[in-house]
Rosetta silent file (secondary structure, phi, psi, omega in degrees, C-alpha in Angstrom):
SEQUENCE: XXXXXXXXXXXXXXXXXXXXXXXXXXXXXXXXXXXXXXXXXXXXXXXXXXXXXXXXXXXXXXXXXXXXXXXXXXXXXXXXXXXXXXXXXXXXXXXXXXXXXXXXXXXXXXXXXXXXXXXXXXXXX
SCORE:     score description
SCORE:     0.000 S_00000001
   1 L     0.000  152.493 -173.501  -25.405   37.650   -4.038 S_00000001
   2 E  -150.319  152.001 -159.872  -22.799   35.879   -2.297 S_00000001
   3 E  -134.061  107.486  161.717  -21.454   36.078    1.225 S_00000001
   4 E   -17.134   96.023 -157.974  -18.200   35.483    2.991 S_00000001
   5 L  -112.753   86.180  168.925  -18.119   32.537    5.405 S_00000001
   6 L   -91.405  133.791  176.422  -14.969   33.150    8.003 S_00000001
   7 L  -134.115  157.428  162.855  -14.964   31.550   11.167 S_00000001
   8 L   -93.441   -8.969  177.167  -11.816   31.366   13.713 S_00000001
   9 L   -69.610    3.474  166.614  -13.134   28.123   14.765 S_00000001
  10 L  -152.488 -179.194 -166.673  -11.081   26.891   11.621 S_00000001
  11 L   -80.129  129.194  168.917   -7.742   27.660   10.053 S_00000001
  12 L   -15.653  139.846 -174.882   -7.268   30.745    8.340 S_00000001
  13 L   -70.930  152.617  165.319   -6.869   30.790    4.934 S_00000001
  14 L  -119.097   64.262 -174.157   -3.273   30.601    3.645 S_00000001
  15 L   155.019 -169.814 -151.418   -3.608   32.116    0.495 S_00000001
  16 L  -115.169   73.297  177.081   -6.090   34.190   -1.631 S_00000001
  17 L  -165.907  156.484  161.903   -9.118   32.506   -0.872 S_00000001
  18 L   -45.124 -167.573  139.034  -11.963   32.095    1.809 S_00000001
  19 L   -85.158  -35.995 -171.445  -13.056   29.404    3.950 S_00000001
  20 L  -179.890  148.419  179.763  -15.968   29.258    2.484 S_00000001
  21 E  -150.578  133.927 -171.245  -18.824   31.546    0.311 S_00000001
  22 E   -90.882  116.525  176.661  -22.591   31.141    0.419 S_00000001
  23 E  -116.489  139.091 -170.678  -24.080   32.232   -2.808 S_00000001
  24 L    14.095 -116.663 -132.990  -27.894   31.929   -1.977 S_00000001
  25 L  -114.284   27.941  165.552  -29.239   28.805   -0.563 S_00000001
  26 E  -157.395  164.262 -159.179  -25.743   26.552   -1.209 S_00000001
  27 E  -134.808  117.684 -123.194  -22.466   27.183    0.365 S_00000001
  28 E  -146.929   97.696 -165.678  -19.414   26.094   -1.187 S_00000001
  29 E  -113.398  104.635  164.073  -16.325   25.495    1.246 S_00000001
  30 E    -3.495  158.889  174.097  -12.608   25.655    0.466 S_00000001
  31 E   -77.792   90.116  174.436  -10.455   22.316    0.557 S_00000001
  32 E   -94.092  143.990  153.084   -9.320   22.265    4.290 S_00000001
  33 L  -103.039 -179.053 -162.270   -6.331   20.581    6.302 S_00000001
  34 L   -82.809   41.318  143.003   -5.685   19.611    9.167 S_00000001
  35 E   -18.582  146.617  170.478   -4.274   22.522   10.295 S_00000001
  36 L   -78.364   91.597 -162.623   -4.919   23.815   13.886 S_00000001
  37 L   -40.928  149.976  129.097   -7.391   27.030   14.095 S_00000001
  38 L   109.104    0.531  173.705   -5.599   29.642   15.407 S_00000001
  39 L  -116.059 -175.634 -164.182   -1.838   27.984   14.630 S_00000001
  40 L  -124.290    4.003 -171.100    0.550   27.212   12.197 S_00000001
  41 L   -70.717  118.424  170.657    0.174   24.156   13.453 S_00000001
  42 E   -87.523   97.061  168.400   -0.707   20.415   11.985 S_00000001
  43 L   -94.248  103.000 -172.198   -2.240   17.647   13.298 S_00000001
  44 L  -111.886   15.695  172.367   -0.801   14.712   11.970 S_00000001
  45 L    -6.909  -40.599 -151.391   -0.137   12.807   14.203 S_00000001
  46 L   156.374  152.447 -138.519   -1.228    9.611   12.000 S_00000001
  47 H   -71.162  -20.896  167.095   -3.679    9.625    9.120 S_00000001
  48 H   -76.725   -4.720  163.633   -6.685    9.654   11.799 S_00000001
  49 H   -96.301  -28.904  164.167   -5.861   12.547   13.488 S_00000001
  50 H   -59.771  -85.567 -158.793   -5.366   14.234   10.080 S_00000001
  51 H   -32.115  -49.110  169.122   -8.736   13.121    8.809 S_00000001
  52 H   -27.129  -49.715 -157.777  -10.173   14.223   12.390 S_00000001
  53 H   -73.902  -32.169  163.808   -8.948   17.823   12.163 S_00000001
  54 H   -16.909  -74.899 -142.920  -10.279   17.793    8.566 S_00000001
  55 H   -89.419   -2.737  173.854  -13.410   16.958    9.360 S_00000001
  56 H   -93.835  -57.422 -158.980  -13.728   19.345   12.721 S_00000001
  57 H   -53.045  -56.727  145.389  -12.565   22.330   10.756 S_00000001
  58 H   -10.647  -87.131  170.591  -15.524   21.359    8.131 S_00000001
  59 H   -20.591  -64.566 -171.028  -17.661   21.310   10.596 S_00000001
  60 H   -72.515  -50.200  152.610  -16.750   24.634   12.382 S_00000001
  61 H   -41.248  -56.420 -170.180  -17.732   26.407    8.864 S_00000001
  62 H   -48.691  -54.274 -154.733  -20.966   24.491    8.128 S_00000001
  63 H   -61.101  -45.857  163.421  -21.754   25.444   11.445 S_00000001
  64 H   -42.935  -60.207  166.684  -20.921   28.977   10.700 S_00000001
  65 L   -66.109   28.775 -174.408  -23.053   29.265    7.853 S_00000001
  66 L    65.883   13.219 -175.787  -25.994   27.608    9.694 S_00000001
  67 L  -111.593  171.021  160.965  -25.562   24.194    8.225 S_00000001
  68 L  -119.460 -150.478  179.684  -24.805   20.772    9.149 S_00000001
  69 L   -97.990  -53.369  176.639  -22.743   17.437    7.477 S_00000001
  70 L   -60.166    7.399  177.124  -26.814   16.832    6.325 S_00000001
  71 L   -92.493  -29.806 -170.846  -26.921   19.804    4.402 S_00000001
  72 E   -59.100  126.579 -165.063  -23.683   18.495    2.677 S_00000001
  73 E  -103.452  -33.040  178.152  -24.463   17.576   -1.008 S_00000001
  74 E  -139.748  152.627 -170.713  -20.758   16.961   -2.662 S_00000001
  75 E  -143.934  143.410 -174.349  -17.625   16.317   -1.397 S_00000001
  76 E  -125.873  138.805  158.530  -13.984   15.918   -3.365 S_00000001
  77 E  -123.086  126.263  173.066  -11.312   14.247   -1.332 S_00000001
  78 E  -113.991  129.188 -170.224   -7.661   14.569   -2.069 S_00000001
  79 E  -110.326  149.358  167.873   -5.605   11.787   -0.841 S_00000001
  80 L   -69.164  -32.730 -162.455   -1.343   11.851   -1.158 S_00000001
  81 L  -142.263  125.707 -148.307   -1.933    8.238   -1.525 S_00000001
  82 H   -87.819  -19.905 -160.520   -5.155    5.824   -2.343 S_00000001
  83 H   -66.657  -61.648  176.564   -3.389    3.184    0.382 S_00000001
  84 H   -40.410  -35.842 -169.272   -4.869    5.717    3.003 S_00000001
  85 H   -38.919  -74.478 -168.918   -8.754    5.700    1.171 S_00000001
  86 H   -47.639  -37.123 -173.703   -9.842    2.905    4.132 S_00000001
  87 H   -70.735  -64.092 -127.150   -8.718    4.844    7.286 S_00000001
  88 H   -90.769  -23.978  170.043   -9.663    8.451    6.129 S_00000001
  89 H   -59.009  -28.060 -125.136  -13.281    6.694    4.709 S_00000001
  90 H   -91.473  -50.565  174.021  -13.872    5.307    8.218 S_00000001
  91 H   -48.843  -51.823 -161.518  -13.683    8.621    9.603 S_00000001
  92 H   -84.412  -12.333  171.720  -15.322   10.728    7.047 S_00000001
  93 H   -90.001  -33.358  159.032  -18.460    8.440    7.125 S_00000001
  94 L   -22.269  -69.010 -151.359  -18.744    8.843   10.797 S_00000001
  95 L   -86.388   13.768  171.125  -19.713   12.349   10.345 S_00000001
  96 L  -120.709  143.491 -155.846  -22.792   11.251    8.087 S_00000001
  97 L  -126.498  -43.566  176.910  -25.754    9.621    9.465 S_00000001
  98 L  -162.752  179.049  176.363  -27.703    9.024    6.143 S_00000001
  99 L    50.899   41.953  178.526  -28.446   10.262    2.645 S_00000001
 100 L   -48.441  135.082 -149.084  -24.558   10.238    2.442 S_00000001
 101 L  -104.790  157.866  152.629  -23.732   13.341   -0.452 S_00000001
 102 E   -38.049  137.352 -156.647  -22.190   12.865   -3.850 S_00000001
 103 L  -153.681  165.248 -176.432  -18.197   12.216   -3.402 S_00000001
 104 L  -162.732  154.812 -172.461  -14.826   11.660   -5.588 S_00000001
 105 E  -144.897   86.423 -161.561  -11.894   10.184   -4.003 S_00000001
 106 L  -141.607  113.965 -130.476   -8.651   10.930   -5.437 S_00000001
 107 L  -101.477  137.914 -153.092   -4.458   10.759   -5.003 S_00000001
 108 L  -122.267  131.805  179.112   -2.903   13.698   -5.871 S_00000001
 109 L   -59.039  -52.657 -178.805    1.059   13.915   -6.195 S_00000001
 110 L  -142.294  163.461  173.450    1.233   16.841   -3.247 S_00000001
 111 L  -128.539  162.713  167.848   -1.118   18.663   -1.031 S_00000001
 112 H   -57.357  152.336 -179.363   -0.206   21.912    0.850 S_00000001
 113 H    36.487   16.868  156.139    2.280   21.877    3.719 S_00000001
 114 H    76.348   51.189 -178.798    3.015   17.905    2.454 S_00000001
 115 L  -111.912  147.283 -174.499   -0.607   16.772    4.381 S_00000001
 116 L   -93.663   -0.402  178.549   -2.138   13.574    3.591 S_00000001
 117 E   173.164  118.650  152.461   -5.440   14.480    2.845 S_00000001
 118 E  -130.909  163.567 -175.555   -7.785   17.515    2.021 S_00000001
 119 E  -117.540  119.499 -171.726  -11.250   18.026    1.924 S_00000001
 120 E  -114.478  153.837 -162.805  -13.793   20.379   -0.243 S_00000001
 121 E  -140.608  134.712  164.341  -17.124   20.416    0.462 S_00000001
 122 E   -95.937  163.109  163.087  -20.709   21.495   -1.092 S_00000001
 123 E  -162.907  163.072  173.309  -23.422   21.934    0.749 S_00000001
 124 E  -159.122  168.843 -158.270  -27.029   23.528    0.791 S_00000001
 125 L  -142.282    0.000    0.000  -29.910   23.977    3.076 S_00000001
């Protein structure tokens, strides 16, 4: 059985897909960007402010489904550009403490709304 994981604490989908859907005991979460919850809004300040919102919007699902970034098992990162790969690792390892999850890292021609980096995420508890 599998179960819808919406939260407003991240951005809405823009297109014909969740945030995120729990099929038993692993939870399987859409690529997000750094979009702004509740806006149409980007923050992109610079590639660290991307990767930030990234990784709070992440967050605000796992949390939704009862999980944490230590529940997370696989992760795919799409970069516009592999030049970025040091900044947006610096960040995205932050949000791991240990037992760091299975990962791919990989530049992509375009991303939605012309964003520098999204992020898909597995996870299971």
């Amino acid at each position: 059985m599998k179960k819808i994981i919406n939260t407003p604490d991240a951005p809405a989908p823009i297109g014909p897909y969740n945030q995120a859907v729990l099929s038993g005991d692993m939870l399987f979460i859409s690529g997000q960007i750094a979009l702004i919850p509740g806006t149409s809004d980007l923050s992109n300040a610079d590639i660290a402010a991307e990767t930030q919102q990234v990784m709070k919007n992440l967050n605000a699902i796992l949390k939704t489904a009862g999980m944490s970034f230590s529940d997370v098992v696989k992760t795919t990162i799409f970069l516009s550009d592999m030049s970025l790969f040091a900044a947006v690792n610096e960040i995205y390892g932050s949000y791991f403490e240990s037992d760091f999850p299975a990962r791919e890292t990989v530049a992509v021609k375009g991303l939605p709304k012309n964003v520098n980096v999204e992020i898909s995420m597995i996870a299971s508890k």
